[in-house]
C-alpha distance (Angstrom), angle and dihedral (degrees) to the residues before:
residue distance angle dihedral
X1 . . .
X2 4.04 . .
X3 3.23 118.2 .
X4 3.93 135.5 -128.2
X5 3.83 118.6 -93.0
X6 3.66 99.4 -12.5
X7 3.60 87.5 -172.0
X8 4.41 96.6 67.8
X9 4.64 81.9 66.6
X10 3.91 82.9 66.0
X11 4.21 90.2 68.1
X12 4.13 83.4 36.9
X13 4.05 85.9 62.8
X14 3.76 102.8 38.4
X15 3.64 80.6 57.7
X16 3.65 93.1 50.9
X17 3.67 86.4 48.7
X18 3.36 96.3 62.8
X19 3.53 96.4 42.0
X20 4.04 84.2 53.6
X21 3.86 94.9 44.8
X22 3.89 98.9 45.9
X23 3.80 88.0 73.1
X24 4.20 89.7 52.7
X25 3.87 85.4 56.4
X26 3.39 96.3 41.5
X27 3.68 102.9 58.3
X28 3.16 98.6 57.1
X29 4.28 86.7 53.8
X30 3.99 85.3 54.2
X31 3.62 85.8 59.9
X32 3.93 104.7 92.0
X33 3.60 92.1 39.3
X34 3.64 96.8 62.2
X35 3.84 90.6 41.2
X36 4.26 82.9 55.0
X37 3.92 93.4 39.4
X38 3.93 95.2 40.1
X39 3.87 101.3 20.6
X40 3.74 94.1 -126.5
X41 3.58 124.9 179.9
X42 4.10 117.0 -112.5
X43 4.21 89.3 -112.5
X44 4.22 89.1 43.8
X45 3.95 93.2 51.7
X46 3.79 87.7 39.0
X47 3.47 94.9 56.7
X48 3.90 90.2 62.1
X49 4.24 86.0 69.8
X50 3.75 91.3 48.1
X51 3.67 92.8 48.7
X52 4.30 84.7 53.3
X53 3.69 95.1 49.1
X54 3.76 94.7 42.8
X55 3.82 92.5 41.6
X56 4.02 79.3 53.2
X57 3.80 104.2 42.5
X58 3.77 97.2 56.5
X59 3.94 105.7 42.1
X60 3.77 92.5 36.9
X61 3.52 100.1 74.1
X62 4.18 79.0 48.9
X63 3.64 89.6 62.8
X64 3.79 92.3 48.9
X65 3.37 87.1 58.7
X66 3.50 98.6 44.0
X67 3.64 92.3 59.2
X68 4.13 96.1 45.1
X69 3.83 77.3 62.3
X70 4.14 102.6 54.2
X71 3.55 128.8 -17.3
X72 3.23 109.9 -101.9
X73 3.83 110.4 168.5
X74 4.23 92.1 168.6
X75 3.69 82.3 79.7
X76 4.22 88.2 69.0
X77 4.04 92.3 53.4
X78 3.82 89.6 36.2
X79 3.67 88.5 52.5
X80 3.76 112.3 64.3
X81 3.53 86.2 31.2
X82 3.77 83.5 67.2
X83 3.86 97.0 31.6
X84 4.51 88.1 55.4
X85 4.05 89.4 39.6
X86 3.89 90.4 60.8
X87 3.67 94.4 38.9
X88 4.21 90.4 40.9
X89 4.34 82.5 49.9
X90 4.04 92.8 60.4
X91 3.31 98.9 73.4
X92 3.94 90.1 48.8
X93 3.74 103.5 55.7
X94 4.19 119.6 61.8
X95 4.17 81.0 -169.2
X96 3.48 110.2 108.5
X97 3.91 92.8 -152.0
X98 3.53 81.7 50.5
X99 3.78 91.5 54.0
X100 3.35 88.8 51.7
X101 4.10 97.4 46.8
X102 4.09 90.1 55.1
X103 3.89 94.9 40.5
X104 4.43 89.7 55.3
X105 4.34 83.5 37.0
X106 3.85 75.9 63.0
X107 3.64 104.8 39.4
X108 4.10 87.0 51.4
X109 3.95 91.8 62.2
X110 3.34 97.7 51.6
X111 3.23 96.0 49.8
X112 3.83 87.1 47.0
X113 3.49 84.8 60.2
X114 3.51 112.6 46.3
X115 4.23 103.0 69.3
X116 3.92 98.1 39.2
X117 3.79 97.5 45.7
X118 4.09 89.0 44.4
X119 3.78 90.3 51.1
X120 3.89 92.4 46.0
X121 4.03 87.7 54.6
X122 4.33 86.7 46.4
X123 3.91 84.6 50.9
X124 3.59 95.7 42.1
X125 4.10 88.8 55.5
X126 4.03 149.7 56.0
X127 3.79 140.3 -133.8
X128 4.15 86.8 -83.9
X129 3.71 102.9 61.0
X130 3.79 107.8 11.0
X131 4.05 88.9 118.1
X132 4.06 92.2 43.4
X133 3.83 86.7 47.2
X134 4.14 92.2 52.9
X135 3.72 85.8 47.0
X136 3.63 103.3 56.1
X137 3.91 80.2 39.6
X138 4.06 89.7 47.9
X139 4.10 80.5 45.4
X140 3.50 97.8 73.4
X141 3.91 98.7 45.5
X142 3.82 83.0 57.1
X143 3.54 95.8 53.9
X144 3.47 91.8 45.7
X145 3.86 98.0 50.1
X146 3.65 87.1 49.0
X147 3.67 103.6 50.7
X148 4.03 97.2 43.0
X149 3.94 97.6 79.3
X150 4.29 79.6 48.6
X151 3.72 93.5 59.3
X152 3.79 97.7 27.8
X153 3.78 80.2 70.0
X154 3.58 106.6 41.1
X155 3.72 87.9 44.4
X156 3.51 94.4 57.8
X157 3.55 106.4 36.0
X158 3.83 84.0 53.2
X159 4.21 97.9 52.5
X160 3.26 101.8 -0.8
X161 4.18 128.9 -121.0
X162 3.74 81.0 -22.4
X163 3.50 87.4 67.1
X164 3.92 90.8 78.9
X165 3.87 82.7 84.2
X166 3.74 84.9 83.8
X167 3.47 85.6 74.8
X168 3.81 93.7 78.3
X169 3.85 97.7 59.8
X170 3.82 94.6 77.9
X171 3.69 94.6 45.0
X172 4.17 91.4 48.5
X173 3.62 87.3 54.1
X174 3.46 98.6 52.1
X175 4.16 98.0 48.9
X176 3.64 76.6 57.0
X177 3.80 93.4 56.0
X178 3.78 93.7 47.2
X179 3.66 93.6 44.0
X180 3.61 92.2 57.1
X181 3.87 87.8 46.5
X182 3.76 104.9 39.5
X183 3.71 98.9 107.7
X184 3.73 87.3 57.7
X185 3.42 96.3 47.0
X186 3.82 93.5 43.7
X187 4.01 80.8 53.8
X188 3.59 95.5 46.9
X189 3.96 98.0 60.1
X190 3.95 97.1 43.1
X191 4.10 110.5 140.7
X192 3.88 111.9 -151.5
X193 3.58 107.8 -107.5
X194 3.87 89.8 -121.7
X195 3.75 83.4 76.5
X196 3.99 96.5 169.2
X197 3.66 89.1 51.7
X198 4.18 87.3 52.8
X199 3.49 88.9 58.2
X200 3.02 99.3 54.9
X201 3.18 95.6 51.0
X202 3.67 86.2 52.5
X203 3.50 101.4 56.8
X204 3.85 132.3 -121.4
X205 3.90 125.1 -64.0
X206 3.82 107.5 -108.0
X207 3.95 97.4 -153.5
X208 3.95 91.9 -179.7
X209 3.35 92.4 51.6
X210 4.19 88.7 46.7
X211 3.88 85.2 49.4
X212 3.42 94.0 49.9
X213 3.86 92.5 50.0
X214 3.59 91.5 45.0
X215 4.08 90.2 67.7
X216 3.77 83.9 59.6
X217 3.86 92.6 47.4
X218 3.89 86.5 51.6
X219 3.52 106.4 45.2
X220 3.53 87.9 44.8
X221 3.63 94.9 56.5
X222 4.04 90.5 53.8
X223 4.06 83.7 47.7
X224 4.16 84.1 52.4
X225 3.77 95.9 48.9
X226 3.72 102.6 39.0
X227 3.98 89.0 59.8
X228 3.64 95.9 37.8
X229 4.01 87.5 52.8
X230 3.59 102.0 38.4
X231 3.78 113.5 20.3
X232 4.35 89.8 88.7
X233 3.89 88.3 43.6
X234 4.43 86.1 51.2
X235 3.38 91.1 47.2
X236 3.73 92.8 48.5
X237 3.63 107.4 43.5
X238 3.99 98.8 22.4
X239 3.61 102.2 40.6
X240 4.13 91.4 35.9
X241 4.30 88.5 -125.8
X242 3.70 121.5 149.0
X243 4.01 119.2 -104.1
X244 3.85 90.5 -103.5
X245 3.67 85.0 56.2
X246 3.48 91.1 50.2
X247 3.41 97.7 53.2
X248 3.83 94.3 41.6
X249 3.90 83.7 60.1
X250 4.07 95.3 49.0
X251 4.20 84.8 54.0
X252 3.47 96.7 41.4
X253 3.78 78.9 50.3
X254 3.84 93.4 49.9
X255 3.92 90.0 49.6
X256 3.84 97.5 60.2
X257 3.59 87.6 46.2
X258 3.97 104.1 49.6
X259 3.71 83.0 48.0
X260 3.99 100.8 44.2
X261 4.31 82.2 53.5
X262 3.72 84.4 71.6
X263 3.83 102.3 39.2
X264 4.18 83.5 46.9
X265 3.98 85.7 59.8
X266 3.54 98.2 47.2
X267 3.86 94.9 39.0
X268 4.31 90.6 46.6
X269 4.06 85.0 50.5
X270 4.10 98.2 52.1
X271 3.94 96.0 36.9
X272 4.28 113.3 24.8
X273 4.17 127.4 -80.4
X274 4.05 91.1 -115.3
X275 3.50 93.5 50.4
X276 3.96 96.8 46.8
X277 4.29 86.3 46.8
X278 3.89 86.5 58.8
X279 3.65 98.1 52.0
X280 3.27 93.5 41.5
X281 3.90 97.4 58.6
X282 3.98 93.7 35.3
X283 3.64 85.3 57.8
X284 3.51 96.8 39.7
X285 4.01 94.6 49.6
X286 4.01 100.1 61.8
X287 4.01 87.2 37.1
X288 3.81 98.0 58.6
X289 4.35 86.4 44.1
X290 3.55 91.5 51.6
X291 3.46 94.5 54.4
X292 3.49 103.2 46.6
X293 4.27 83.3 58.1
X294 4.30 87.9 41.0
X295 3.68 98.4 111.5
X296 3.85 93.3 171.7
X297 3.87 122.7 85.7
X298 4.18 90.4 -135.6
X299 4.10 92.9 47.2
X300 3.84 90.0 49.1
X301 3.69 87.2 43.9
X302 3.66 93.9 54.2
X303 3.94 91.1 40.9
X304 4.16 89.8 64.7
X305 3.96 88.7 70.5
X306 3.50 100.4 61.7
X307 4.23 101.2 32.7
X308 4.06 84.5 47.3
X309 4.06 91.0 47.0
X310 3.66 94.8 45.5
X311 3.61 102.6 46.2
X312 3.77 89.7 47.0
X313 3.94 94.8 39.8
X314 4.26 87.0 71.9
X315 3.81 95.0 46.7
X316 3.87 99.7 87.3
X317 3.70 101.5 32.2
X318 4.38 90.6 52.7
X319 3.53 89.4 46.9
X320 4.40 93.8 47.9
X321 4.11 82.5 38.5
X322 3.88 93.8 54.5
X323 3.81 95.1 45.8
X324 3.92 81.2 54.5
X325 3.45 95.6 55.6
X326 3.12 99.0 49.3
X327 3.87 104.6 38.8
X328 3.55 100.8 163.9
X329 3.89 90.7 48.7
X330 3.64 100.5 41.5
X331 4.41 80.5 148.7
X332 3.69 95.3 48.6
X333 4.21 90.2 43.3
X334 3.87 87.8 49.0
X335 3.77 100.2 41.5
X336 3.86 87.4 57.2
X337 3.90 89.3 42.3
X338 3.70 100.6 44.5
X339 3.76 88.7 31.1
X340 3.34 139.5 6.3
X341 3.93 79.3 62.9
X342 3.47 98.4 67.8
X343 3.82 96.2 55.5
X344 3.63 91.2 45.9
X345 4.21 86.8 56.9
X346 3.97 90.9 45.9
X347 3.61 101.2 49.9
X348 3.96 87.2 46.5
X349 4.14 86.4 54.1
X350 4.20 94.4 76.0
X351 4.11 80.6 50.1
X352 3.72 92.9 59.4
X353 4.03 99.1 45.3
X354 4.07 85.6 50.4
X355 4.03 80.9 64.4
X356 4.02 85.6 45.2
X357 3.41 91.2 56.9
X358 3.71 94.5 43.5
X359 3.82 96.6 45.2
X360 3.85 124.9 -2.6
X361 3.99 140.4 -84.7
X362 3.49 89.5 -72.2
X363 3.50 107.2 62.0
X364 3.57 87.9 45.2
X365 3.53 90.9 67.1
X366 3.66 101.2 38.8
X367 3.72 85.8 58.5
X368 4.04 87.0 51.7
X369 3.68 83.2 51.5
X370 3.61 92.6 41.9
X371 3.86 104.3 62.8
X372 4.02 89.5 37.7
X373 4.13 77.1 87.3
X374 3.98 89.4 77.4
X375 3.69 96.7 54.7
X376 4.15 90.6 46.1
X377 4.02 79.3 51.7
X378 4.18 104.3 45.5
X379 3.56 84.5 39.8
X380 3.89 90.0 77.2
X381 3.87 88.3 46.0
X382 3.78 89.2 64.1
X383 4.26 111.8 120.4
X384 3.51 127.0 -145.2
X385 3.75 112.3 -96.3
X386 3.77 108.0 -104.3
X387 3.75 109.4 -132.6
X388 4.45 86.6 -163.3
X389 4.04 133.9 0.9
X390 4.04 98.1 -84.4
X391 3.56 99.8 32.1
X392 3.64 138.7 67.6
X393 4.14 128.5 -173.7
X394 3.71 102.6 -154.7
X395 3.91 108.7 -143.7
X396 3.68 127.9 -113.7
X397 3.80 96.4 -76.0
């Protein structure tokens, strides 16, 4: 049974998104008030984000796989229940084992529902506005991950570590969401019974190609991190601003980016996915060494526009081209994607302040800047997506 305007689910799983990413921002906010409450070392309360992202990087791949299997779209209410119960738990527990129980509870439901909820929004769209679809999807993690530090804070300034509980409000209301939609979503990831004939219809899974694409993912994740980390701190200590300032800079940063997300869908949709990843990198290359050498506030100011639009621009249209070349494993291309990626830039993170300590802010960033030349390179090695085994459709590029 199909069901009715597939395409109303993909506003269902941005929302879901960013009821799954506010606990991924948020942890990191809970930080410094476990090192006051528990008087934690920086490398102790640290270890509670690895322990997330690792937690998340192995099984999330699992879940992709899980859903190319059977549709199981309880896993993407389930999930950020899970993912704002672990983060709600750490400000219960003065056990650091406990700490570090709740904080891989929440790691497991995101990663739960990452692959599922990205293969609903594939299902729930066509070859016109797969890449707006992901971004309005993509949206909502962004929001999310930007707002959970903001209510980390408010929440416990106003009750204290308790205050994490809050956590659980936006992940209540969402199981209600899916509940009421379940039939429709159960509807919405049917396979054909002849399921041979589907995938041929499909097309084949172009594992080079994937591989190739997954450098990109990687590199970009490292590119993510190393601003997100360091970008306050450069503005701070290079550019001789206040903290405030600092942190007004990162959000201003955030902004252009959450919105860029959804002009990279639209964009990828009206003029190819390859050709929107190029520009985005060749653009994003002489932006990010530019700023590193910007040694005026208004230049550096001006620089965020362009290295926050670029880097966002690619999002959508890597995530749409994975899921295309891997047709058959639309879960397994999105859990690495959506996921896998973001562990990969985290654990590179404690890399790049080693070369802060060694050298300064600046070279930290001109290395970030620096390896953002092999994505502008294996972008151009990027097939077409073959829709059967003797024919290709070359994108819109």
């Amino acid at each position: 049974m199909a069901t009715k305007d597939p395409g109303k689910y993909k506003y269902l799983m941005a929302f879901g998104h960013f009821c799954s990413d506010i606990n991924q921002g948020a942890l990191a906010a809970v930080l410094p008030f476990l090192i006051a409450a528990y008087h934690y070392d920086y490398a102790t309360a640290a270890t509670l984000v690895l322990l997330s992202n690792l937690i998340g990087s192995v099984v999330q791949p699992l879940f992709g796989q899980l859903a190319d299997r059977q549709n199981r779209p309880w896993l993407s209410a389930v999930g950020p229940l899970r993912a704002g119960g672990g983060v709600a738990l750490t400000g219960l527990t003065a056990n650091f084992y406990g700490l570090c129980a709740a904080v891989m509870i929440s790691g497991t439901g995101v990663a739960m529902f990452h692959p599922q909820a990205a293969q609903l929004v594939h299902r729930a769209s066509d070859d016109g506005n797969r890449a707006k679809n992901i971004s309005i999807f993509s949206f909502g993690g962004n929001l999310g991950f930007s707002l959970g530090p903001l209510v980390m804070t408010a929440a416990v300034n106003l009750f204290g570590l308790a205050g994490t509980l809050v956590f659980l409000v936006p992940e209540l209301v969402v199981c209600l969401l899916f509940n009421h939609h379940i039939q429709g979503l159960y509807a919405l990831g049917e396979v054909p019974k002849n399921r041979s004939a589907a995938k041929q219809a499909q097309g084949v899974d172009q594992w080079n190609s994937f591989l190739r694409l997954t450098v990109i993912v990687f590199i970009r994740s490292i590119i993510f991190f190393g601003f997100n980390t360091f970008l306050a701190l450069y503005w701070i200590q290079e550019l001789g601003q206040t903290e405030t300032a600092g942190n007004t800079a990162l959000s201003i940063y955030y902004a252009i980016s959450a919105v860029s997300t959804l002009i990279g869908g639209r964009l990828a949709d009206l003029c190819g996915y390859r050709r929107i990843i190029r520009i985005g990198f060749l653009l994003l290359l002489p932006s990010i060494l530019l700023f590193t050498q910007a040694k005026s506030l208004i230049l550096a100011s001006l620089l965020l526009l362009p290295i926050g639009f670029a880097l966002s621009l690619v999002y959508s249209p890597i995530v749409v081209l994975g899921q295309q070349y891997l047709p058959n494993r639309v879960g397994l291309a999105s859990g690495v994607t959506l996921g896998l990626a973001v562990s990969i830039g985290g654990l590179f993170t404690p890399i790049l302040g080693k070369i802060a300590d060694a050298s300064d802010l600046s070279t930290v960033l001109m290395t970030v800047g620096g390896i953002t030349v092999i994505p502008c390179i294996v972008s151009f090695f990027l097939p077409a997506v073959k829709r059967d085994k003797n024919a290709a459709i070359p994108l819109q590029d």
